[in-house]
VOPAGU-2260 file (C-alpha; in pm, 1 decimal, decimal comma):
REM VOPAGU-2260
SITE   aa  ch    i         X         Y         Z
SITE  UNK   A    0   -6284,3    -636,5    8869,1
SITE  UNK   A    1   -6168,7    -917,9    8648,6
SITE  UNK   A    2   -6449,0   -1142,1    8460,0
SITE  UNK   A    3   -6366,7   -1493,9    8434,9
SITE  UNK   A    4   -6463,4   -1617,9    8132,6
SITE  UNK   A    5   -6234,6   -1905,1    8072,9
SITE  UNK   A    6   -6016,1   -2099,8    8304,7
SITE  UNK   A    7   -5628,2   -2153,8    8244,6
SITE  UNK   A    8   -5695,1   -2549,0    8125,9
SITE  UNK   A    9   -5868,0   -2417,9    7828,8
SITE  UNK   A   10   -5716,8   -2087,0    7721,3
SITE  UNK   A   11   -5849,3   -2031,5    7382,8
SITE  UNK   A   12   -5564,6   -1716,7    7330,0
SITE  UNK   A   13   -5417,5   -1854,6    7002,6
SITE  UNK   A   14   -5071,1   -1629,3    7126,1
SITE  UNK   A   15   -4772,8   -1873,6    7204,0
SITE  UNK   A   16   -4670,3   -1644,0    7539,9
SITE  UNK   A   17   -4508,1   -1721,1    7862,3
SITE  UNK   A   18   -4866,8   -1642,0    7985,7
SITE  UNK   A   19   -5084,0   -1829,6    7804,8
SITE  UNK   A   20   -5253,8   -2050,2    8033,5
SITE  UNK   A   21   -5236,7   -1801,2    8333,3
SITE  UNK   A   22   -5574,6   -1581,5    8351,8
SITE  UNK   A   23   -5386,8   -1345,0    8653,9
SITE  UNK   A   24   -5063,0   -1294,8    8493,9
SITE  UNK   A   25   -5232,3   -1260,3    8125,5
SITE  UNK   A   26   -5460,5    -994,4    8259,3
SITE  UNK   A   27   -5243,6    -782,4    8425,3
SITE  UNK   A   28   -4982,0    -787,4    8162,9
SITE  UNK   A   29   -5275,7    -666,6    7918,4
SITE  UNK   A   30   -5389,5    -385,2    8228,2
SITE  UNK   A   31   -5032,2    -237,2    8243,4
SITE  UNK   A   32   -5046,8    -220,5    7878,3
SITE  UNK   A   33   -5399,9     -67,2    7834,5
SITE  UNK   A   34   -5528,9    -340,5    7620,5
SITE  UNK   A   35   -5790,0    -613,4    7596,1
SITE  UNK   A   36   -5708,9    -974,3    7692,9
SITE  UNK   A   37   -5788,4   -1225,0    7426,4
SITE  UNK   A   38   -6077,9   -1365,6    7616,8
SITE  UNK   A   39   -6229,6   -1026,6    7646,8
SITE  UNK   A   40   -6277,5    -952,0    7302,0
SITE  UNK   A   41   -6432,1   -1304,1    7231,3
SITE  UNK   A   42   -6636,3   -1214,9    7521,7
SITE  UNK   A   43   -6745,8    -864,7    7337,8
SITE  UNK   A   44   -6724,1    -988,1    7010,2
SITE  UNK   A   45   -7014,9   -1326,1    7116,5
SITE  UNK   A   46   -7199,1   -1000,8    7316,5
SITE  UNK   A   47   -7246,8    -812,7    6977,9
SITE  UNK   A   48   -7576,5    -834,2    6743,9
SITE  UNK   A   49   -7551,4    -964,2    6481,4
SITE  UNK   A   50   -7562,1    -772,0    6137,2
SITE  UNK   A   51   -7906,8    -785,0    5966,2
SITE  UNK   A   52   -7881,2    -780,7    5577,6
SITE  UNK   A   53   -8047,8    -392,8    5537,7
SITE  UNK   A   54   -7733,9    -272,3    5745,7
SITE  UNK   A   55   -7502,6    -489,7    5530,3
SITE  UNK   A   56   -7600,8    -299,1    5222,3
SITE  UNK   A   57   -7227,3     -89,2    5157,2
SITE  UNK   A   58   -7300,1     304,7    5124,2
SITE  UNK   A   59   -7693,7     228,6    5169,5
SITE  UNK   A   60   -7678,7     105,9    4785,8
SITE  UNK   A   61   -7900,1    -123,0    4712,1
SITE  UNK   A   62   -7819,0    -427,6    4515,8
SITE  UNK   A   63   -8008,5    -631,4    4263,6
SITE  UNK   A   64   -7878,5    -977,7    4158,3
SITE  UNK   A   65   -8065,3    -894,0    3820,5
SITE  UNK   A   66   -7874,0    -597,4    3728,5
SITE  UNK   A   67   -7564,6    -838,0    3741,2
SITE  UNK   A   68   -7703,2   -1105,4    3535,2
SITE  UNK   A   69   -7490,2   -1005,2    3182,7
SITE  UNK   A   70   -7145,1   -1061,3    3419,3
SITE  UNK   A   71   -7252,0   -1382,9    3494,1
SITE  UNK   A   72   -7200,0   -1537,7    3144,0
C-alpha cells in the first residue's frame, strides 16, 4: 500500500524523468526496481531523530575546544 505524501503538482523529486510529476508511474517504476521513491526517503529521513551532540562525538572521543587553542593562532 502506497503512502501519499506529496501530490504530482508539487513533486519535490529534484530527478528530470519522464515521471516526475506522476506519483503512480514514479512508484511503480521504483517497485519493479526494488528501490525507494524520492518522496519516501524525505518521508524517512523528516521521521528520523535527530542526532544529540554525545552521539556526535566520532569514535566516543571526546573533544575539548581548549586542547585546540595553540592551532588557533
Amino acid at each position: 500500500m502506497a503512502i501519499k505524501i506529496h501530490n504530482g503538482k508539487n513533486c519535490p523529486c529534484p530527478a528530470d524523468c519522464i515521471r516526475h510529476g506522476e506519483c503512480k508511474k514514479c512508484i511503480a517504476f521504483h517497485r519493479k526496481r526494488n528501490e525507494q521513491t524520492y518522496c519516501e526517503y524525505l518521508k524517512e529521513k523528516s521521521e528520523k531523530k535527530p542526532v544529540t551532540p554525545d552521539e556526535a562525538i566520532a569514535g566516543g572521543k571526546k573533544l575539548r575546544l581548549l586542547d585546540y587553542g595553540p592551532c588557533a593562532g
